[in-house]
N, C-alpha and C positions, 0 to 999 in steps of 0.2 A: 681339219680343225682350223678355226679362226683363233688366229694370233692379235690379240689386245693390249695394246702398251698406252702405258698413263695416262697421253693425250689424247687417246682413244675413249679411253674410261672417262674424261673426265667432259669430252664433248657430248658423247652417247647419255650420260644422264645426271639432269638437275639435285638441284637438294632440295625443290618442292618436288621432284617424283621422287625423289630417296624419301621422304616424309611421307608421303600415300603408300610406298610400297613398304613400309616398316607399321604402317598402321594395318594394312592388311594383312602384314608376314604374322603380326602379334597378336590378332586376330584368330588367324587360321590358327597358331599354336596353341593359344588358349583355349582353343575348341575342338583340339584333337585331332585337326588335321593337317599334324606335321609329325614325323618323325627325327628328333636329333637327338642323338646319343650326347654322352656328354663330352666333350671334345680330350682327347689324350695330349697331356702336357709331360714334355720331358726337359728335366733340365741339365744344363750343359755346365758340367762343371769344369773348370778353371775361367771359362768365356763369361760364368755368373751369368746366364742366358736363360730363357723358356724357348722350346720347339713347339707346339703346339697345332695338332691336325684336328681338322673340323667338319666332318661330314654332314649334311642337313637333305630332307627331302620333305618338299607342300607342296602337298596334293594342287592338282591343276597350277602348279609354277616351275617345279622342277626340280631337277637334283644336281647336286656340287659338292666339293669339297673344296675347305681353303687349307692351307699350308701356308704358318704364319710364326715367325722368329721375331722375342721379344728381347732384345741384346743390350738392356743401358750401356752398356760401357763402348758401345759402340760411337758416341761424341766423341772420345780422343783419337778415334780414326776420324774424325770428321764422314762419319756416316750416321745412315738413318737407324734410330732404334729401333723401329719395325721395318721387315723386310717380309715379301708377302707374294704369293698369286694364288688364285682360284682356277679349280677345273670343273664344268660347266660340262653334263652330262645331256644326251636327248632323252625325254622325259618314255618315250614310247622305245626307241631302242636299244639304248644306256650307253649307246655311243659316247666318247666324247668330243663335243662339238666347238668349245672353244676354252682357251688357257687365257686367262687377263691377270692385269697388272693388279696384287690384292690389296695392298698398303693404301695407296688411293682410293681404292673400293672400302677398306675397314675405316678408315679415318671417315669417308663419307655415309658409309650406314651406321657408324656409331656416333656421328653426330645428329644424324637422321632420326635417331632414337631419341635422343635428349629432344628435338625437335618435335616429337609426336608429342612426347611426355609433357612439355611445357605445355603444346599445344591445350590440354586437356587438363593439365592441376596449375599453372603458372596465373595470377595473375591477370585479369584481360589488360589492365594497366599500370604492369609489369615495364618500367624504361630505365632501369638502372642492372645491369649483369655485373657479375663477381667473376673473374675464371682466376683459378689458384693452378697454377701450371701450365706455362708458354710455349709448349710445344706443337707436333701437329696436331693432335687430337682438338685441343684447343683453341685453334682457328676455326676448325671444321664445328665443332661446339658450338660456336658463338655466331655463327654466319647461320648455322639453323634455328637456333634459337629465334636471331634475326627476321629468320622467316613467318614465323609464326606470332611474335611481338614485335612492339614498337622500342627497339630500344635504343635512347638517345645517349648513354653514355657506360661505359664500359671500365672497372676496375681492374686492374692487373696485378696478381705477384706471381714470382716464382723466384727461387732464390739465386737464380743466377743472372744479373741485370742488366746481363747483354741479350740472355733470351726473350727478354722481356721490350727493348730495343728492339730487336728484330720484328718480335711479334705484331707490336705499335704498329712497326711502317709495313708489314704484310696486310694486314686487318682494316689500317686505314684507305688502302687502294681496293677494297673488295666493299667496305661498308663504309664510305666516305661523309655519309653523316653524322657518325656517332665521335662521341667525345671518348679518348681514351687519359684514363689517368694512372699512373705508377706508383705502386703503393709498396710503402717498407715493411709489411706485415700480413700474412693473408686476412687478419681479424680485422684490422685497417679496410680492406678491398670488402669483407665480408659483411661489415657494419651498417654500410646501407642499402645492400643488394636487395632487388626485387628478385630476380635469381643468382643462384649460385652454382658453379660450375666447377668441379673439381677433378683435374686430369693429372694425375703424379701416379708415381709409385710408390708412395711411403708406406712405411710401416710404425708407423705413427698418426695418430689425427692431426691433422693439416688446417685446421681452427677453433675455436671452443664456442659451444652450442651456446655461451650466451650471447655472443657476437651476432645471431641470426635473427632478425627482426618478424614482429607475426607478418605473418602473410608471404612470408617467403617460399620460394619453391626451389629444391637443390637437386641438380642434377650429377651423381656419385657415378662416374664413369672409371674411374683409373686404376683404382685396384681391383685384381681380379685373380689374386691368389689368397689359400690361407692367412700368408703371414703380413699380406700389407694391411694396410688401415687407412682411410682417409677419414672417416667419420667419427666425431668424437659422441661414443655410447649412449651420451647424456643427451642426445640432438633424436637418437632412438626413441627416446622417453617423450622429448619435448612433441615430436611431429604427429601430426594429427592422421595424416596419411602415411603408409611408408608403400610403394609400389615397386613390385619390381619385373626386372623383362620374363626370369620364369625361376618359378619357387628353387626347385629342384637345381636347379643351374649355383643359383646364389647361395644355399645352405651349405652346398658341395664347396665353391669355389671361394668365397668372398669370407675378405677376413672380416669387413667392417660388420659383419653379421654372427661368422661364426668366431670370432675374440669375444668379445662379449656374452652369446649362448654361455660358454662355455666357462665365463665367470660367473654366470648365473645373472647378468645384467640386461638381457633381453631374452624374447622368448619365440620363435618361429610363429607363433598365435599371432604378435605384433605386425604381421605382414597383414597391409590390407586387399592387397589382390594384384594380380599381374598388368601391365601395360593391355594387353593383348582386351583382356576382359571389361578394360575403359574402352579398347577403341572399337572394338564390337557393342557399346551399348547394355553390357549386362551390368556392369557397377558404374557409379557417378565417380564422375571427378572429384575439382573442387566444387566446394560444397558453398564457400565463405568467404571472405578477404580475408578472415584474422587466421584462417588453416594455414600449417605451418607443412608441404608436401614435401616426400623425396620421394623421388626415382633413383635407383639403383641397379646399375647392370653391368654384370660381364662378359655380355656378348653372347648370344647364339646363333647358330648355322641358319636358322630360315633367316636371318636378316643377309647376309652371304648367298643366301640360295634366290631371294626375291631380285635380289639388286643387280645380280651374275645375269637371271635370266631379262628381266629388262633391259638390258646394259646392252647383250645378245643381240637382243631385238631391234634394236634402235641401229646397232653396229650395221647391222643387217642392213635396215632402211636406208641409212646415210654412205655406206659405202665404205667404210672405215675398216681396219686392221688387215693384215696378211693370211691368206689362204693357205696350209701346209698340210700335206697328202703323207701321213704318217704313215702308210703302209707300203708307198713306193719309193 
């Protein structure tokens, strides 16, 4: 088994291969050939934690499992709130072939996702980003998005304004063109977004739908349980497009979908089709400048199973990570 630790991961694959390989992963699931249960979450009571195990298999890419702890309260340790690896199966005979670092791999294909997703409903001139939460997610967000648009200047909140500090001087040495600016309010940050990017855990919507300008395009990564909420309802109603990574995944998991349902303020009909089904060419993107798009996703295992086994590959090619003989 190949041993993969972060540096490893992070040398073996780009975030324009993270962006091809999530348009393919999205692809193949929307067209039935992949297999991902829907991932088992258990939560850890007194730590107020998520465990969360994620098995996925796509055809001709492979099979994995991630094993992923989501712990907020882990800042007053001065630790990371995801902790994470993937185990990376041979696709012929179910060996497992290598263990990697998964937290840097999740941070990287879920910002990979928002990355496709813009690619294909955002704007072609798209140079103004929102992100409403300074964490990793949200670097990783914003450098892909980066990938796929031109964007010249960058919005920031989060309500804690040393993380927002950090994030600045992280962001400014990876995308040294862009203007970053600090905002006292996420409606503030949100006001003149060409996109918006929203990575928290609230259980509350995180800005009001009238703050979102036409032509916007929003990328809803953060919540990914029933009871959070980023999206306020009314943003439901307003967007022309709503997309998401995969139907089944988001009705089960996602509050900013299923709060709503379930007030009777949105209707599962309202979904206009999966990520997966834009980047295969069966549905259109955007259509307009004045279309108002979301994307919305909590994550599925082929984006874990695409990225594991290129990651693999490449590990392979370049020489990278530790050999270990699990049976001797």
């Amino acid at each position: 088994m190949l041993i993969l630790k972060k540096s490893d991961v992070e040398k073996a694959l780009s975030m324009e291969e993270a962006i091809n390989a999530m348009e393919e992963a999205f692809a193949a699931y929307s067209a039935g050939r992949a297999k991902v249960p829907l991932r088992t979450a258990i939560h850890v009571d007194g730590a107020e934690g998520d465990a969360l195990f994620m098995p996925g298999y796509v055809e001709g890419i492979g099979v994995a499992v991630k094993l992923v702890s989501v712990f907020p309260g882990n800042a007053r340790f001065g630790k990371p709130t995801i902790s994470s690896v993937v185990v990376l199966e041979d696709r012929e005979t179910g060996e497992p072939v290598a263990l990697m670092d998964g937290a840097y791999l999740t941070a990287l294909r879920t910002g990979a996702a928002s990355g496709a997703a813009s690619k294909h409903l955002a704007r072609k001139d798209s140079k103004v980003a929102a992100v409403i939460g300074a964490g990793v997610q949200g670097t990783t967000q914003l450098w892909a998005v980066s990938c796929v648009r031109s964007i010249e200047e960058t919005r920031i909140y989060d309500r804690d304004p040393k993380r927002v500090g950090d994030y600045i001087a992280e962001m400014k040495a990876r995308l040294p063109g862009v203007r970053f600016v600090e905002c006292g309010s996420a409606d503030e940050a949100v006001r003149e977004a060409d996109i918006i990017i929203t990575a928290t855990t609230s259980q509350t919507p995180v800005f009001s739908a009238a703050s979102v300008k036409k032509g916007a395009h929003i990328n809803a990564i953060g919540a990914y349980t029933p009871k959070m909420q980023e999206i306020p309802p009314e943003l439901l109603k307003k967007a022309s497009k709503i997309v998401v990574d995969s139907r089944e995944a988001v009705l089960s998991e996602a509050g900013d979908f299923i709060i709503p349902i379930n007030s009777g303020d949105f209707s599962p009909e309202g979904i206009y089709g999966e990520l997966g089904e834009i980047t295969s060419g069966r549905l259109r993107g955007r259509e307009s400048d004045d279309e108002i798009t979301l994307f919305k996703t909590v994550g599925i295992a082929v984006q874990d199973v695409a990225c594991a086994a290129r990651i693999y590959e490449k590990a392979l090619e370049m020489g990278l990570g530790i050999e270990v003989d699990l049976l001797h």
